[in-house]
C-alpha positions in Angstrom: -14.3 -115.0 12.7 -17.9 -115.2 14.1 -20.3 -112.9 13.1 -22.9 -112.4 15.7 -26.6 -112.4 14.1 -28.5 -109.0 15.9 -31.4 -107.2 15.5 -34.0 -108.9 12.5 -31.5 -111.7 11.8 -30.9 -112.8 15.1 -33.0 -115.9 16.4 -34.1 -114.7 19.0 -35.6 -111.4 17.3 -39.1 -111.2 18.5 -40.4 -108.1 16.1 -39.0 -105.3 18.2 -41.5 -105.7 21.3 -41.0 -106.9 24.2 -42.6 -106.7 27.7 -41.3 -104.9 31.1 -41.7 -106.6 34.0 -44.7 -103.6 35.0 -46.7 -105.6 32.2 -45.9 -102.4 29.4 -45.1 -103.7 25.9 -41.9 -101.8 25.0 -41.2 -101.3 21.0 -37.4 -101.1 20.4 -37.8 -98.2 17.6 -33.6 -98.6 16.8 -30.8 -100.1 18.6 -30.5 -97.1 21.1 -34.3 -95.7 21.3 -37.3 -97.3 22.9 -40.8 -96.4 23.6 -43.6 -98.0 25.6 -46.0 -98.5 23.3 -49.5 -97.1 24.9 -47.7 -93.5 24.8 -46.8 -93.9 21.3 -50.2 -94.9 20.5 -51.5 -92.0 22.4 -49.3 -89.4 20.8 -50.1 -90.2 17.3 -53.7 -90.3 18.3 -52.8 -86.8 19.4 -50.8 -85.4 16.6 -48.2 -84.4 19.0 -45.3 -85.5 21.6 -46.6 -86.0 25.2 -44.9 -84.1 27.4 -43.7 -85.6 31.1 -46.2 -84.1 33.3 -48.8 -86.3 31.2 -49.4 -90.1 31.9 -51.3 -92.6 29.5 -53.5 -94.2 32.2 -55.2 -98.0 31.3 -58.8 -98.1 31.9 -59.3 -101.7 32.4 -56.2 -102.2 34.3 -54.6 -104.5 32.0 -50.9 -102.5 31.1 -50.7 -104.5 27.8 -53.8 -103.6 26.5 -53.1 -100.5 24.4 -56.3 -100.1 21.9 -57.1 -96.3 21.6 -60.2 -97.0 23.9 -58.6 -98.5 26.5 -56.1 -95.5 27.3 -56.5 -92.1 28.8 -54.5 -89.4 28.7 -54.0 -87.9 32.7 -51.8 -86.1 34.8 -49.4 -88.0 37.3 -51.3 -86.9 40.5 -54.8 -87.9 39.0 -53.5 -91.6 38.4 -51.6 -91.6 41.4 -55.3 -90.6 43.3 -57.2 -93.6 40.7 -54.9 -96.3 41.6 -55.4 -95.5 45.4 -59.1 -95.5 45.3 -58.7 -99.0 43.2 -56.8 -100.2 46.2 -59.6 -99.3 48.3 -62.1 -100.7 46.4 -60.9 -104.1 46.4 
């Protein structure tokens, strides 16, 4: 009988994180529940749950980069509107 290794024990385990093909760093909080990790930082920076109308917008661009500094808490239209001007701009 083979016992599959899963989770911490498997090989391949690399600390619950892992990152989307967008650039996020996903945190695998269980087996069933994950979280992208610059929301998490930015609700317990806040004290509170975000809700879905709020996005956690990257202010140097880089999606992996999720220091308290480096995030900003928006509304979807407003980083819609940010990313557009960027587009412009270059």
């Amino acid at each position: 009988n083979i016992r599959w290794l899963r989770g911490q024990d498997s090989p391949n385990w690399k600390g619950g994180r892992e990152i989307t093909k967008a650039g996020y760093v996903r945190l695998w909080i269980s087996r069933t529940e994950r979280v992208l990790e610059h929301r998490k930082v930015m609700e317990d920076h806040l004290g509170r749950k975000l809700n879905q109308s709020e996005v956690v917008h990257h202010i140097n661009g880089n999606n992996a980069d999720n220091r308290i500094e480096n995030l900003e808490l928006t509304t979807y239209s407003e980083d819609i509107r940010r990313h557009q001007l960027a587009r412009y701009k270059q």
